[in-house]
PDB file of the backbone (N, CA, C, O) and the ligand in Angstrom, with CONECT records:
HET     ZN  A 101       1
ATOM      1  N   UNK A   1      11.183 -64.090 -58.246  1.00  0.00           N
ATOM      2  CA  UNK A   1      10.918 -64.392 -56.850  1.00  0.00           C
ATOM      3  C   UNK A   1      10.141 -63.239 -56.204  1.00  0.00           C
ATOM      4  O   UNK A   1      10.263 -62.038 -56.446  1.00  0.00           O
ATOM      5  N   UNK A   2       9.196 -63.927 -55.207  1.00  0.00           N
ATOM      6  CA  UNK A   2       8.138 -62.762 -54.718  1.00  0.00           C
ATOM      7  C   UNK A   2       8.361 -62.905 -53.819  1.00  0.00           C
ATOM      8  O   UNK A   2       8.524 -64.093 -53.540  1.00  0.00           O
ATOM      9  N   UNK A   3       8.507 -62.125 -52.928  1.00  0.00           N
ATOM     10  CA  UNK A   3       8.331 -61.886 -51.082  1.00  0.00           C
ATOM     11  C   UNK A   3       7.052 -60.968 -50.582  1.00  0.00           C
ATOM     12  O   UNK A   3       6.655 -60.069 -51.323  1.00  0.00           O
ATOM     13  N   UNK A   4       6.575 -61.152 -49.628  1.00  0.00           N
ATOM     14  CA  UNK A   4       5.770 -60.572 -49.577  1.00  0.00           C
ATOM     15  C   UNK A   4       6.356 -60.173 -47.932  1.00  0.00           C
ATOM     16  O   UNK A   4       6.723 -60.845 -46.968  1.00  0.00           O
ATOM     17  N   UNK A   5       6.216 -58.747 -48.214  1.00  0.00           N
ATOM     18  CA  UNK A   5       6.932 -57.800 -46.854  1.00  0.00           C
ATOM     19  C   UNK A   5       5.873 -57.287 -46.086  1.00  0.00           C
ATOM     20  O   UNK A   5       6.148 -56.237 -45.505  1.00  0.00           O
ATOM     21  N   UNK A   6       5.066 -57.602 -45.967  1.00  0.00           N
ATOM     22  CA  UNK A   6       3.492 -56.883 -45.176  1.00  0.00           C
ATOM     23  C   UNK A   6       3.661 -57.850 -44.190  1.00  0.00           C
ATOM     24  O   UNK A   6       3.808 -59.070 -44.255  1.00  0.00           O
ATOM     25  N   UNK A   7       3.597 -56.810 -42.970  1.00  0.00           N
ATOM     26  CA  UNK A   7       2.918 -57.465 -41.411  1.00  0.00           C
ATOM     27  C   UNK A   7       1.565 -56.363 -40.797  1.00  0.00           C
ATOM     28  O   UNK A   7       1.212 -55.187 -40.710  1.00  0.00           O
ATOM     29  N   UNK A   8       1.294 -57.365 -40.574  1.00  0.00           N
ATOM     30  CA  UNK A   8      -0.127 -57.209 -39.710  1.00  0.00           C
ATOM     31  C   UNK A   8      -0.446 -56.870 -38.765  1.00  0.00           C
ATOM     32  O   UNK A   8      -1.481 -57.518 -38.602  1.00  0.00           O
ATOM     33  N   UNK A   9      -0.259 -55.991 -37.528  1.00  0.00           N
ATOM     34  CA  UNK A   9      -0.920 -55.464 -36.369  1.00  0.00           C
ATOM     35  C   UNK A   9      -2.053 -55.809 -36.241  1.00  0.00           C
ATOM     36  O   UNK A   9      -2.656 -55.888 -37.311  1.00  0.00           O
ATOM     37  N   UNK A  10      -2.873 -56.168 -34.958  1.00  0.00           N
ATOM     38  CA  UNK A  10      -3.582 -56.024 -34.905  1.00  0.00           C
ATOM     39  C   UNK A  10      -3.649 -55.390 -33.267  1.00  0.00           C
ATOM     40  O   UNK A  10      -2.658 -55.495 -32.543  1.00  0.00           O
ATOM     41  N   UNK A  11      -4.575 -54.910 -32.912  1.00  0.00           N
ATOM     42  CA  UNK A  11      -4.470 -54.561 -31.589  1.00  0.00           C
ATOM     43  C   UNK A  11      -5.748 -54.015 -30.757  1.00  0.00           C
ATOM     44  O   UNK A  11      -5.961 -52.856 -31.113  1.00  0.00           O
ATOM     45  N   UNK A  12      -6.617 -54.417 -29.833  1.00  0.00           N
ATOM     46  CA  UNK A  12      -7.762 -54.250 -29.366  1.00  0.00           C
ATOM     47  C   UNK A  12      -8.030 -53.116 -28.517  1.00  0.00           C
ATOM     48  O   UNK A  12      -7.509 -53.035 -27.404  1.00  0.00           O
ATOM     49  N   UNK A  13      -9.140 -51.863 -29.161  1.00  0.00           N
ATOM     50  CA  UNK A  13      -8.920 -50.729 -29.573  1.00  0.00           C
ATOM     51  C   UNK A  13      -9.789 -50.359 -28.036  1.00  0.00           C
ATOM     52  O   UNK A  13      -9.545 -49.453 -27.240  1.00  0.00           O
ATOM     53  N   UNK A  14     -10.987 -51.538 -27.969  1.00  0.00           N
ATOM     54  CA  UNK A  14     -11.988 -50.973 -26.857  1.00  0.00           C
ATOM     55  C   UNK A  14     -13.299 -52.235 -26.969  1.00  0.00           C
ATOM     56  O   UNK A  14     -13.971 -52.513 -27.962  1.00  0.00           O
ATOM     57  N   UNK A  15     -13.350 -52.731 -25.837  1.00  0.00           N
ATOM     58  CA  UNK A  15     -14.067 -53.698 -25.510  1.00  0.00           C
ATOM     59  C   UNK A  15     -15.559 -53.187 -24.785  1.00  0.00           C
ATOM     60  O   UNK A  15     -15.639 -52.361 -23.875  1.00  0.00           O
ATOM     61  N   UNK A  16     -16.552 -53.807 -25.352  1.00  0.00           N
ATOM     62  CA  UNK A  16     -18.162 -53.251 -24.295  1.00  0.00           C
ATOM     63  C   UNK A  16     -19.333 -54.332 -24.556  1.00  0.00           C
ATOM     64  O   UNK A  16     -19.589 -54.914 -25.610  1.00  0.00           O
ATOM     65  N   UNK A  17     -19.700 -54.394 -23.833  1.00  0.00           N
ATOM     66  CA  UNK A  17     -21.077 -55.053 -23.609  1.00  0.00           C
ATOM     67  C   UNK A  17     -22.583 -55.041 -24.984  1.00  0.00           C
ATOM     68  O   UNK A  17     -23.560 -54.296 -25.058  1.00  0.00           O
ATOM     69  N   UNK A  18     -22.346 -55.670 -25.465  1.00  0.00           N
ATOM     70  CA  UNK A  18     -23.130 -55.786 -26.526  1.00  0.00           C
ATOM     71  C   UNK A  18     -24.217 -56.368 -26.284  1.00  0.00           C
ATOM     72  O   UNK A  18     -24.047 -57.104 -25.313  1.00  0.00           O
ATOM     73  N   UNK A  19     -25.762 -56.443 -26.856  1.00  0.00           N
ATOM     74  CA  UNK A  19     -26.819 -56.549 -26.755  1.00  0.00           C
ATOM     75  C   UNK A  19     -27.177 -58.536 -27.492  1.00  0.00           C
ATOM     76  O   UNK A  19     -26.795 -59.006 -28.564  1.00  0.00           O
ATOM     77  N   UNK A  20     -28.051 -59.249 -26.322  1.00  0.00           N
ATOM     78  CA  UNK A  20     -27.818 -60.400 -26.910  1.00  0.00           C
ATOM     79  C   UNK A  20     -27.101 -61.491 -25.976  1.00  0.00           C
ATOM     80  O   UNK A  20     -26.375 -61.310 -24.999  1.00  0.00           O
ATOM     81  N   UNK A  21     -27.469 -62.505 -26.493  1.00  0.00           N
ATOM     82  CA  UNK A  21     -26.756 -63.608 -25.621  1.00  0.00           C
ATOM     83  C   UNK A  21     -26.303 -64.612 -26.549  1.00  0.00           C
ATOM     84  O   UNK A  21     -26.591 -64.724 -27.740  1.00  0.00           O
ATOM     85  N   UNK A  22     -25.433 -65.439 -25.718  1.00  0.00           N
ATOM     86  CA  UNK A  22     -24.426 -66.332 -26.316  1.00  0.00           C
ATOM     87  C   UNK A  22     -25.668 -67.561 -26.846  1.00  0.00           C
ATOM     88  O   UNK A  22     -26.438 -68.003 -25.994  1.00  0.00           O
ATOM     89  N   UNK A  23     -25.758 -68.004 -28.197  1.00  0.00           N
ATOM     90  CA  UNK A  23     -26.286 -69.348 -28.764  1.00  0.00           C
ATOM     91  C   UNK A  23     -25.965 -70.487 -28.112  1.00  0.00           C
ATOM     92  O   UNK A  23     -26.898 -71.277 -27.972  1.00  0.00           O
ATOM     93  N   UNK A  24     -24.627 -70.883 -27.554  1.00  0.00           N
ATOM     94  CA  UNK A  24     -24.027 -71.753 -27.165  1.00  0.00           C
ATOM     95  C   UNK A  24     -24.567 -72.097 -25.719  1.00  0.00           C
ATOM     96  O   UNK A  24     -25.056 -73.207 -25.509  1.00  0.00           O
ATOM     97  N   UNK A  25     -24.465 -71.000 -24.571  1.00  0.00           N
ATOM     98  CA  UNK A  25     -24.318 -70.699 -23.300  1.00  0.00           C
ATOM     99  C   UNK A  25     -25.246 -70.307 -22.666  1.00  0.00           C
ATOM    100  O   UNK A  25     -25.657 -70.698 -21.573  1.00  0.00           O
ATOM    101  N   UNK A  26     -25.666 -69.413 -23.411  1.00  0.00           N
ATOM    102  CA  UNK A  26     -26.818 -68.310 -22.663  1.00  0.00           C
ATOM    103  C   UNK A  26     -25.907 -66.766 -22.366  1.00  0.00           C
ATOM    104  O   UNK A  26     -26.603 -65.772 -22.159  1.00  0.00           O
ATOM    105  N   UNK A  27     -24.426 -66.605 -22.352  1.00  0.00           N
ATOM    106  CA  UNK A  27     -23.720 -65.841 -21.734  1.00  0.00           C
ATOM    107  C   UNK A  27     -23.902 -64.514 -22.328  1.00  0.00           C
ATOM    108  O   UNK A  27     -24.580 -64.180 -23.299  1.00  0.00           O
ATOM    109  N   UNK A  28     -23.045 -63.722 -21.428  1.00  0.00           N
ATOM    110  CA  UNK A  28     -23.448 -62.300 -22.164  1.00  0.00           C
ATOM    111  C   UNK A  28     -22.082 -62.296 -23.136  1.00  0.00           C
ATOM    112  O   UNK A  28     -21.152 -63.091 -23.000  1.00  0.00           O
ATOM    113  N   UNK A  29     -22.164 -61.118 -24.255  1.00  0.00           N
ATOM    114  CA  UNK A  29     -22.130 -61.018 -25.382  1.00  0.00           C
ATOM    115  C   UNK A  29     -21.238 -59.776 -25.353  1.00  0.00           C
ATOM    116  O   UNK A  29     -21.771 -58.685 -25.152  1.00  0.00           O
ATOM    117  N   UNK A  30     -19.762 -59.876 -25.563  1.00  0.00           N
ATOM    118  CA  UNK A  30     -19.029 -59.026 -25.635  1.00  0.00           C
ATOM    119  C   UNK A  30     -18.572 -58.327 -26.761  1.00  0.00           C
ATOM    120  O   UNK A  30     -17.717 -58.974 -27.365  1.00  0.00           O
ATOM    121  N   UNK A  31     -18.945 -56.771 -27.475  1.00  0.00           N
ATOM    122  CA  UNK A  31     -17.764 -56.425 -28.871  1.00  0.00           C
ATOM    123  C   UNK A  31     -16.739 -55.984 -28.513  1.00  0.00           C
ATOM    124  O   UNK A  31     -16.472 -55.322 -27.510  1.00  0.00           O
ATOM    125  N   UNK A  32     -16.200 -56.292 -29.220  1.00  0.00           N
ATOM    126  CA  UNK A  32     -14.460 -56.162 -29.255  1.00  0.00           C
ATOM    127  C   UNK A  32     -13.895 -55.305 -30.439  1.00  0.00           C
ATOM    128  O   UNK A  32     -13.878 -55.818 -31.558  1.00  0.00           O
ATOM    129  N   UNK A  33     -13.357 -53.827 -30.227  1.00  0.00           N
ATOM    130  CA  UNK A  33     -12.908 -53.372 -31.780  1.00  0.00           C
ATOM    131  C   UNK A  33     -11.983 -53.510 -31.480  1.00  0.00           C
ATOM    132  O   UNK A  33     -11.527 -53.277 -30.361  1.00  0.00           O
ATOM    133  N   UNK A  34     -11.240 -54.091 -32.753  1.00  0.00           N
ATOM    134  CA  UNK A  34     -10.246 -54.127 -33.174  1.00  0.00           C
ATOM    135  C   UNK A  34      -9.346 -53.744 -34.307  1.00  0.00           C
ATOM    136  O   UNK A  34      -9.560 -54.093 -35.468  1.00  0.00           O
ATOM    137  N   UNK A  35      -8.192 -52.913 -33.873  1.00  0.00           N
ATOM    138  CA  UNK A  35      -7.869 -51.858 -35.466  1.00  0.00           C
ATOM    139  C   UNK A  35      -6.536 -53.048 -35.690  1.00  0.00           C
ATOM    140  O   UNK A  35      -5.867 -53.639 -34.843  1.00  0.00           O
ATOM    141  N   UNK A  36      -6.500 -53.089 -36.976  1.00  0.00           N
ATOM    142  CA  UNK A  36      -5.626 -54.039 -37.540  1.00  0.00           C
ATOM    143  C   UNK A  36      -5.035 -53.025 -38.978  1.00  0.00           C
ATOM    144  O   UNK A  36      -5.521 -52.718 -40.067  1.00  0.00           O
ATOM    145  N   UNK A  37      -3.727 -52.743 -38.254  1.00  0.00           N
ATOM    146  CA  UNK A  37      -2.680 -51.685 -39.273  1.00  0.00           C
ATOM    147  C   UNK A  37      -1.481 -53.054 -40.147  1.00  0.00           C
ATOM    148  O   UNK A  37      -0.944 -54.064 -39.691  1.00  0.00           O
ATOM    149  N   UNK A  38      -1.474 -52.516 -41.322  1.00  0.00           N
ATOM    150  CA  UNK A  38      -0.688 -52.944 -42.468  1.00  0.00           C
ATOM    151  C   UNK A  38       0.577 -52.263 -42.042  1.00  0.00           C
ATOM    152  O   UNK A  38       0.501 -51.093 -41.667  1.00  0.00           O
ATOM    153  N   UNK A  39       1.799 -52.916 -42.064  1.00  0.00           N
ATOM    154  CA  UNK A  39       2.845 -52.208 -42.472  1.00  0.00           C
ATOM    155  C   UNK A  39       3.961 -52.855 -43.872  1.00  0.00           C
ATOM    156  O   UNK A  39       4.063 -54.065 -44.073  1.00  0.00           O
ATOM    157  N   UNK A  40       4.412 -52.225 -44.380  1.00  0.00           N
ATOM    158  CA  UNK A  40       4.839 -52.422 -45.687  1.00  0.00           C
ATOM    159  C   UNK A  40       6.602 -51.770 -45.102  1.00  0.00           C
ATOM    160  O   UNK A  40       6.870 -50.596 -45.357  1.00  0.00           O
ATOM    161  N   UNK A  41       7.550 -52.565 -44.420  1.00  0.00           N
ATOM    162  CA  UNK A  41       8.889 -52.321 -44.093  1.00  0.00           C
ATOM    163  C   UNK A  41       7.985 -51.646 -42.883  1.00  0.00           C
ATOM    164  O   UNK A  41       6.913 -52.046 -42.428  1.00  0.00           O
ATOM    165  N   UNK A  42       8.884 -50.326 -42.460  1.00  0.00           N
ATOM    166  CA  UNK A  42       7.945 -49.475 -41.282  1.00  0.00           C
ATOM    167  C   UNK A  42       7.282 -48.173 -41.892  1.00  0.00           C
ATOM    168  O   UNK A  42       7.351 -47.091 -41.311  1.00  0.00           O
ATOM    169  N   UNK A  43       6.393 -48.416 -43.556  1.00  0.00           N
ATOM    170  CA  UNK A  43       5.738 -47.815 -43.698  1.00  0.00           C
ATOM    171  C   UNK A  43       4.015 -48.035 -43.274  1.00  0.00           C
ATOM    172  O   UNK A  43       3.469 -48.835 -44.034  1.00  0.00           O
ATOM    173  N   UNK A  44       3.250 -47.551 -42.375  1.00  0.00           N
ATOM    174  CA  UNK A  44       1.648 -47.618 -42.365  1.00  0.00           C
ATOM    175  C   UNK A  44       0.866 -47.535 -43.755  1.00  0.00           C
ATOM    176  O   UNK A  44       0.670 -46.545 -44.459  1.00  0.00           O
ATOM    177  N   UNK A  45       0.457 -48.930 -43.956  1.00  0.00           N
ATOM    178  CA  UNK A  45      -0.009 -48.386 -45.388  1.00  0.00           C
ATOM    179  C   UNK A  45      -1.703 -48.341 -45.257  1.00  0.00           C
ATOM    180  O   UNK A  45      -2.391 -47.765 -46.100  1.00  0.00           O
ATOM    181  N   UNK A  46      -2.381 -49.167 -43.848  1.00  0.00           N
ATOM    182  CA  UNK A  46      -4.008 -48.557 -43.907  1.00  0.00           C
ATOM    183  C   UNK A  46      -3.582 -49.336 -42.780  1.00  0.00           C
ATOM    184  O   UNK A  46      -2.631 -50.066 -42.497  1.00  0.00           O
ATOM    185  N   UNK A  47      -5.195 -48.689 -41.950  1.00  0.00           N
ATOM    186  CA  UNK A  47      -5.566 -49.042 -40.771  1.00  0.00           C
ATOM    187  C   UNK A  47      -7.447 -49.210 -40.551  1.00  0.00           C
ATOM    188  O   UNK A  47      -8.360 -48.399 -40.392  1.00  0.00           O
ATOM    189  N   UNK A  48      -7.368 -50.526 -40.639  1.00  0.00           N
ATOM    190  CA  UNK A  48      -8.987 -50.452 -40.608  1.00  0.00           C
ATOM    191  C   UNK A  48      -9.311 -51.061 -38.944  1.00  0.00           C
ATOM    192  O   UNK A  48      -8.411 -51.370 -38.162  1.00  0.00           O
ATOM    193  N   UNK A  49     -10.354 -51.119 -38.725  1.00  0.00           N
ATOM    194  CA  UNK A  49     -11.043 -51.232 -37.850  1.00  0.00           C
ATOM    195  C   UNK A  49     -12.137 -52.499 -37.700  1.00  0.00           C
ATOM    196  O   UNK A  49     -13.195 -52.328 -38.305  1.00  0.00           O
ATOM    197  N   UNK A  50     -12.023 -53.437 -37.140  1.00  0.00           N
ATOM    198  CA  UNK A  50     -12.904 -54.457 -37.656  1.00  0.00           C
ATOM    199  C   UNK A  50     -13.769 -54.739 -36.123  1.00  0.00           C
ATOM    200  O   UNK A  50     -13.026 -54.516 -35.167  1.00  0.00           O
ATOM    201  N   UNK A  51     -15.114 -55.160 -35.741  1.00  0.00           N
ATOM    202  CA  UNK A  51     -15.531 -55.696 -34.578  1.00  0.00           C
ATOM    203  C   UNK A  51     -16.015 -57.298 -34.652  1.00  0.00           C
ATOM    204  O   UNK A  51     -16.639 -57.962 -35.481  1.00  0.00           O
ATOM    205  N   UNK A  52     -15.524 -57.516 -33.611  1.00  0.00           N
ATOM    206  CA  UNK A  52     -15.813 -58.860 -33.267  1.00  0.00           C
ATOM    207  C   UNK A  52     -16.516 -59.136 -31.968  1.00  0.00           C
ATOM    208  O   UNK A  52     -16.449 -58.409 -30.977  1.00  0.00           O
ATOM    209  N   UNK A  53     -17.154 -60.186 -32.059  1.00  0.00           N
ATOM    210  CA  UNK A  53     -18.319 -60.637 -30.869  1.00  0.00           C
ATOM    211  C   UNK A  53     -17.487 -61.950 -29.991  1.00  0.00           C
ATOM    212  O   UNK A  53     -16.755 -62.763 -30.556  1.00  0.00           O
ATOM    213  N   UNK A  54     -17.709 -61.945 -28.887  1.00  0.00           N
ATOM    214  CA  UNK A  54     -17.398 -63.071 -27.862  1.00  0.00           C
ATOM    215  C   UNK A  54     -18.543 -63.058 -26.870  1.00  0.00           C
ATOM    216  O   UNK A  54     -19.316 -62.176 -26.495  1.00  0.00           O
ATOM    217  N   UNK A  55     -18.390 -64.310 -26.581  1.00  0.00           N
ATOM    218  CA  UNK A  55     -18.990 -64.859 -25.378  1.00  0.00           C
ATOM    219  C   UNK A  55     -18.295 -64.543 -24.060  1.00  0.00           C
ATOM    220  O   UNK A  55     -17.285 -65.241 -23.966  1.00  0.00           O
ATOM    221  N   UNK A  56     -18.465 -63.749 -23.016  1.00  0.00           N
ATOM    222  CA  UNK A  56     -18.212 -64.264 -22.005  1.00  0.00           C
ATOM    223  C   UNK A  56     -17.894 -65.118 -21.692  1.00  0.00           C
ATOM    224  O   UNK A  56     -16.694 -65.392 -21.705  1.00  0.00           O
ATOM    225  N   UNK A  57     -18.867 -65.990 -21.237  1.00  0.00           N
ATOM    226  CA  UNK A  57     -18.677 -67.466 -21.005  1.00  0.00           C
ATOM    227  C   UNK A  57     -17.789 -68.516 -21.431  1.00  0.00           C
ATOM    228  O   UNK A  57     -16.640 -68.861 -21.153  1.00  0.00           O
ATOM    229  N   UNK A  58     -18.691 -68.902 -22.186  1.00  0.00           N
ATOM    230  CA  UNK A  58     -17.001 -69.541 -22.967  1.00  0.00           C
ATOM    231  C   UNK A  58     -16.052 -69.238 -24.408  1.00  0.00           C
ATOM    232  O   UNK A  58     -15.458 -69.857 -25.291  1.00  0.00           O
ATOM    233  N   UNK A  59     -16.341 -67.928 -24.003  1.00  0.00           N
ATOM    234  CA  UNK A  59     -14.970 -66.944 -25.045  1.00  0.00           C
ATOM    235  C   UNK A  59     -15.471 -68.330 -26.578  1.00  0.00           C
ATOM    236  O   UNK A  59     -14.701 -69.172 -27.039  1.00  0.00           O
ATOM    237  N   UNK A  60     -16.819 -68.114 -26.963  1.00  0.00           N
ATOM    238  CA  UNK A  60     -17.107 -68.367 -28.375  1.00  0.00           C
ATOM    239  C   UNK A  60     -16.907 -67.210 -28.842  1.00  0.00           C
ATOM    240  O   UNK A  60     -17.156 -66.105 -28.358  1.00  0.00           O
ATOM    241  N   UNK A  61     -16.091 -67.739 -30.550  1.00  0.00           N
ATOM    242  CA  UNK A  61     -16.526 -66.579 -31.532  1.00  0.00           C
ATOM    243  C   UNK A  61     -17.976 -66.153 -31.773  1.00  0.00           C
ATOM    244  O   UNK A  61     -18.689 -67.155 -31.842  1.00  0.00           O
ATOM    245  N   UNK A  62     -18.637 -65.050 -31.921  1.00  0.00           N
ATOM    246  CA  UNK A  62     -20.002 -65.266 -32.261  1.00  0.00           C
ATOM    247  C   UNK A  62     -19.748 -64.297 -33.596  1.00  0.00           C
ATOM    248  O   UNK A  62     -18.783 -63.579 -33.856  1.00  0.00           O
ATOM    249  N   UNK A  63     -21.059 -64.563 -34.399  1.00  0.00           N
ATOM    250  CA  UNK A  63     -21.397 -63.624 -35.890  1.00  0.00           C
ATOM    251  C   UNK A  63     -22.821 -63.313 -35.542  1.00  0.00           C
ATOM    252  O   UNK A  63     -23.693 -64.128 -35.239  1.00  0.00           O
ATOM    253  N   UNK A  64     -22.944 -61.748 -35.650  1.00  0.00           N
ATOM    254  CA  UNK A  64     -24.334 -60.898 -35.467  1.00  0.00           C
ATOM    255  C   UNK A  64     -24.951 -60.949 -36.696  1.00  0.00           C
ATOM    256  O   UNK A  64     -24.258 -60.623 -37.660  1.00  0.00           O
ATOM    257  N   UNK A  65     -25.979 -61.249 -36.872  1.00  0.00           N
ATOM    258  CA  UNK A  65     -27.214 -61.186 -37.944  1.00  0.00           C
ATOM    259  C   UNK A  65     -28.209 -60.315 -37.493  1.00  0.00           C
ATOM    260  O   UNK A  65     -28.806 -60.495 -36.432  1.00  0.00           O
ATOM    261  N   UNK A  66     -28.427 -59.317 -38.302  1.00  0.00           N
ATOM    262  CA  UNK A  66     -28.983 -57.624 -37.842  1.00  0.00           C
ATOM    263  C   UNK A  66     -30.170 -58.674 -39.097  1.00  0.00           C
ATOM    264  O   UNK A  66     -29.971 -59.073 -40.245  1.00  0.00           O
ATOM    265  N   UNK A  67     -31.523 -58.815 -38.036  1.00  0.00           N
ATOM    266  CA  UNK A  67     -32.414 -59.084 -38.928  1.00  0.00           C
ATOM    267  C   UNK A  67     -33.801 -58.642 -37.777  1.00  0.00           C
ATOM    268  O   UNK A  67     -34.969 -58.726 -38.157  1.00  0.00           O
TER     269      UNK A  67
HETATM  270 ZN    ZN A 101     -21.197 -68.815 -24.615  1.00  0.00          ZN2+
END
């Protein structure tokens, strides 16, 4: 039998105005970092950092293509 004892934090580190407009809307274009910590019981076992894009407007997920 396997259990798997890992929980997930996540928690939003610092929000700003990103370059670009919403596909959907036209809206402006929010990043969002977000650090998302592992814990293993109440040991920290990593903490990464991930960013994510929103819409203003209507709070779409968006994905940046650096082209
Ligand atoms: Zn939008």
């Amino acid at each position: 039998m396997c259990l798997l004892l890992c929980s997930k934090e996540e928690k939003e580190v610092r929000r700003q105005q990103a370059s670009g407009a919403c596909p959907n809307c036209g809206g402006k274009v929010e990043a969002v970092d977000v650090g998302i910590q592992w814990r293993f019981f109440c040991l920290p076992l990593c903490f990464i950092f991930k960013r994510k894009y929103f819409c203003n407007l209507c709070s779409r997920r968006l994905v940046l293509y650096n082209c």
